[in-house]
C-alpha positions, 0 to 999 in steps of 0.5 A: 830586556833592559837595555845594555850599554855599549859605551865601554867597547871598542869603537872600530875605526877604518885605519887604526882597526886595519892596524890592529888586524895587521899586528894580529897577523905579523904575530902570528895570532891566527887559528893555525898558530893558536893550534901550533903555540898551544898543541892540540890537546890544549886548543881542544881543551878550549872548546870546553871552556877549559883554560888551564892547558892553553895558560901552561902553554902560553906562559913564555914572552914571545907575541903570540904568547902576549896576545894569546893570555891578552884577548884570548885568555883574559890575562892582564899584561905588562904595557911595555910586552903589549906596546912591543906587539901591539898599536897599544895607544891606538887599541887603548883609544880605540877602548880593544884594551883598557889600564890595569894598574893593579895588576902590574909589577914595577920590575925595571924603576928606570922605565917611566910610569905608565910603561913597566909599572903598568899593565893593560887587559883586553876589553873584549876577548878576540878569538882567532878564527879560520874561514872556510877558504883558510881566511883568518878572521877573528870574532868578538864576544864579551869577556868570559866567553870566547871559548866553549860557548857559555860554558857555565858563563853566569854573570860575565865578567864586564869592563869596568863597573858595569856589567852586560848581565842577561845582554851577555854576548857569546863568541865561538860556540859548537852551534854557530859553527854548526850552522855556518857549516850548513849555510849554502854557499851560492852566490847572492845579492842578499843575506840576512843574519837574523839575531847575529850576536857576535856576527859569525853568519854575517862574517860567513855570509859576506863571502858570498853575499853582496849585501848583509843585513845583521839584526839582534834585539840586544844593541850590545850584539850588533856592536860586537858583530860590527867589531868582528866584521871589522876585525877579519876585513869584511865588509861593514853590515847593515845593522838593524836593531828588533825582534824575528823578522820585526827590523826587515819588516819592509825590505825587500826579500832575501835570497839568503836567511840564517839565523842562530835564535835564542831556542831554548825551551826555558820557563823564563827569559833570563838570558837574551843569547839564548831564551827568546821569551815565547812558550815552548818551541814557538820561537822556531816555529814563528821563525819557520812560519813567517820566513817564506815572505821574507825570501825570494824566490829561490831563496834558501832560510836555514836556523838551528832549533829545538823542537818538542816532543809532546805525548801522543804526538809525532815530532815529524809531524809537528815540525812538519807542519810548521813549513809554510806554502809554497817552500820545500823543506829539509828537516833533519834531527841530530839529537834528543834529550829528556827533558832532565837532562835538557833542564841540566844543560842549560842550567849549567851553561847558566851556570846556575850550578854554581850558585845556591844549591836551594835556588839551582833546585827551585829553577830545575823544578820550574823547567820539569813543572813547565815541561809538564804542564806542556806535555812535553816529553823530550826535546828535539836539536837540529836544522832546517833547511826552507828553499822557496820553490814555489812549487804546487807540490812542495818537498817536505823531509822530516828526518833522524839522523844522529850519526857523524856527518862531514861538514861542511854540507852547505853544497851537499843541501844545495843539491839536496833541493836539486834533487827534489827539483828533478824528482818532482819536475819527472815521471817514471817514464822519464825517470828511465830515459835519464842518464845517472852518476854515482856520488863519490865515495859510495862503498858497496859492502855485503852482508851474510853468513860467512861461506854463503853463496850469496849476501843476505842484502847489499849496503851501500854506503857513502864516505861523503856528506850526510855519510848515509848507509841503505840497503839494496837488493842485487838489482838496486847494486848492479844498477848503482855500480854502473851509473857512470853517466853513459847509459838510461837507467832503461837501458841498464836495466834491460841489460841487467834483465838479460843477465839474471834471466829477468823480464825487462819490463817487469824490471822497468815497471817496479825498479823506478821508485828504488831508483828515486829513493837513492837519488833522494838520498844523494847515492845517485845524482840526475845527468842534466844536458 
């Protein structure tokens, strides 16, 4: 990658970013009062990089109007509207805004130059940002691309005459939220925020983290995650410049790894946000592979990824494979694409559409030719989840899930590897001497012919989490509904035995494996004394 500059961002000092984040919020410049200012389906439209609705509904003079057209909207405003919200000389030293003489309008001659004649444009744009715990935070990304993630971003637009090219760095998009979604929340000493861009891990991790570790192989990255973690109050993070796991090559291990790598599966490295340089989906697997002797013990690694789907080839399988000893693993499908139109995304978020119609052309048949020669038939999106367990027999689950979960799920993974934990540590035997409580928000539906005496099966279905649904005979049901954490699962099944007339220990003999299946799936969660 050629190397970026940064010499035309912000340089985040102690105070004067302290006030800066003061007058943010005296304005009122938050996540809530975007969404107030621009109505619903305004701020929605953002999320798709549309910004026509939000400029309609930011065209008055209040604050919150002047700054959302200033850092969010990309619009150039007069000096004197900035200096009546803003620190505007300090932001102006600072390099937050830049002058934009060519954009204002002499509408009062008795105001001084450099006042009404002038106009100042934000160098950055800044999005307001809510935390999990409703903190109000703001992230940091290259012109062009704080809404909708790329969104077509091409070459975006730079301060002054240089450009940040292939080393653009993206603000708030579907992805990074989905992944500060899945990260879990248990207190650590240390986090590492692999391949940080705008440092929206990092700022999540820092919640709970004692130490942050960012790195990015692009320097402009770790300067826009310095600004966002400065911006939202956070703690400073250790910034470390490098490829994969190459910076933390010899540090101690993390308790907590996370990371949104550049995993698109692309014929070239053009951009450094989002093609990591490596055939295929080697990237991910590298970083699968490798994370096991960066974490500690107990430590959890959690990434977004694309993996492909090869003829002749269960993707389960592969994806499995990548999970190195010793480390249970959740793997969980949320999408798949073929390859058209995977090729179709990307070059648009490239905005490669846009371009020449001969070259867009070119570029799309090189990913089909690519994808070809790889025997790759569709592509692959979601989590995975590696906990160090260090367990002779580790846990490995490979899964499709493409229907609405609950987000967030950082406490619903926790008690996934829990759960594991149990299953793996008990035998049936004493599977029955345990005690039981139904997760909440577990609906029981029955499904037959209307009129019939009896349901062709039961579902059990929850309202919570992951949302999963299963199917359960009258047994499984009976069971599930009086799991409240009184009695054994052995001495409901006895009772249950003795109400359909069955042979208790034949209901012991075959209903435990039933039993770990919905403790797997989280219907039922162990009573540990």
């Amino acid at each position: 990658m050629a190397r970026v500059s940064t010499d035309a961002l912000p340089e985040p000092t102690t105070d004067s970013t302290r006030r800066l984040r003061g007058a943010l919020m005296a304005a009122g410049f938050t996540a809530d009062g975007l969404l107030d200012l621009l109505g619903a389906p305004a701020y929605a439209a953002l999320a798709r990089a549309e910004t026509v609705p939000a400029l309609r509904a930011a065209r008055g003079e209040g604050p919150l109007e002047t700054l959302t057209r200033l850092f969010l909207l990309q619009q150039a405003v007069p000096y004197r509207s900035a200096r009546a919200v803003l620190p505007v000389d300090e932001a102006l030293a600072d390099r937050w805004l830049e002058r934009a003489p060519e954009a204002g309008a002499r509408t009062d001659a008795a105001v001084g130059a450099g006042e009404a004649g002038d106009a100042v444009r934000a160098t950055v744009d800044v999005r307001p940002y809510s935390g999990p715990e409703g903190q109000d935070w703001w992230v940091v990304s290259d012109r062009g691309c704080a809404v909708g993630g790329a969104g077509g971003v091409g070459a975006p637009r730079g301060s002054g005459a240089e450009s940040p090219g292939e080393g653009v760095v993206l603000g708030v998009g579907g992805a990074s939220t989905t992944l500060a979604g899945i990260m879990v929340p248990t207190p650590v000493g240390r986090a590492l925020d692999l391949g940080t861009g705008s440092g929206i891990q990092a700022l999540h991790a820092d919640r709970f983290a004692t130490h942050v570790t960012a790195t990015d192989v692009n320097p402009r990255a770790l300067h826009f995650a310095r600004l966002t973690l400065a911006l939202s109050g956070a703690a400073e993070p250790e910034l470390r410049e490098g490829s994969l796991f190459e910076p933390v090559a010899d540090e101690e291990p993390y308790d907590l790894i996370v990371s949104n790598p550049p995993f698109v599966i692309s014929p070239g490295a053009r951009l450094t946000y989002r093609d990591g340089g490596m055939a295929g989906d080697d990237i991910c697997r590298t970083l699968v592979q490798q994370a096991a002797r960066h974490l500690a013990p107990g430590g959890y690694c959690q990434l977004l990824a694309n993996w492909e789907h090869q003829d002749g080839a269960d993707w389960r399988e592969r994806v499995s494979a990548w999970v190195p000893a010793g480390c249970d693993a959740w793997i969980i499908q949320r999408e798949v694409q073929d390859v058209t139109q995977y090729a179709e995304l990307w070059l648009r978020d490239a905005g490669d559409h846009r371009g020449d119609p001969a070259g867009y052309a070119a570029r799309y048949d090189a990913w089909l030719e690519e994808f070809a020669a790889r025997g790759t038939k569709a592509v692959g999106f979601g989590w995975i989840t590696l906990r160090r367990s260090d367990a002779e027999r580790p846990s490995v689950l490979a899964e499709e899930w493409p229907h609405p979960v609950e987000q967030p799920l950082g406490e619903v993974i926790r008690a996934h590897f829990d759960r594991q934990d149990f299953l793996r540590r008990t035998h049936d035997g004493a599977l029955l001497e345990h005690r039981f409580v139904l997760a909440d928000e577990v609906m029981q539906e029955q499904v037959g012919a209307p009129g019939a005496e009896d349901p062709e099966y039961v579902v059990l279905r929850q309202n919570r989490g992951m949302r999963r649904a299963t199917t359960v005979d009258t047994v499984g049901a009976g069971f599930a509904g009086v799991c409240d954490g009184t009695l054994t699962a052995g001495r409901i099944l006895d009772a249950i035995g003795q109400l359909l007339g069955e042979d208790p220990a034949e209901l012991r003999a075959r209903t435990p494996e039933s039993i770990r299946l919905l403790v797997e799936q989280g219907f039922l969660t162990p009573v540990l004394d």
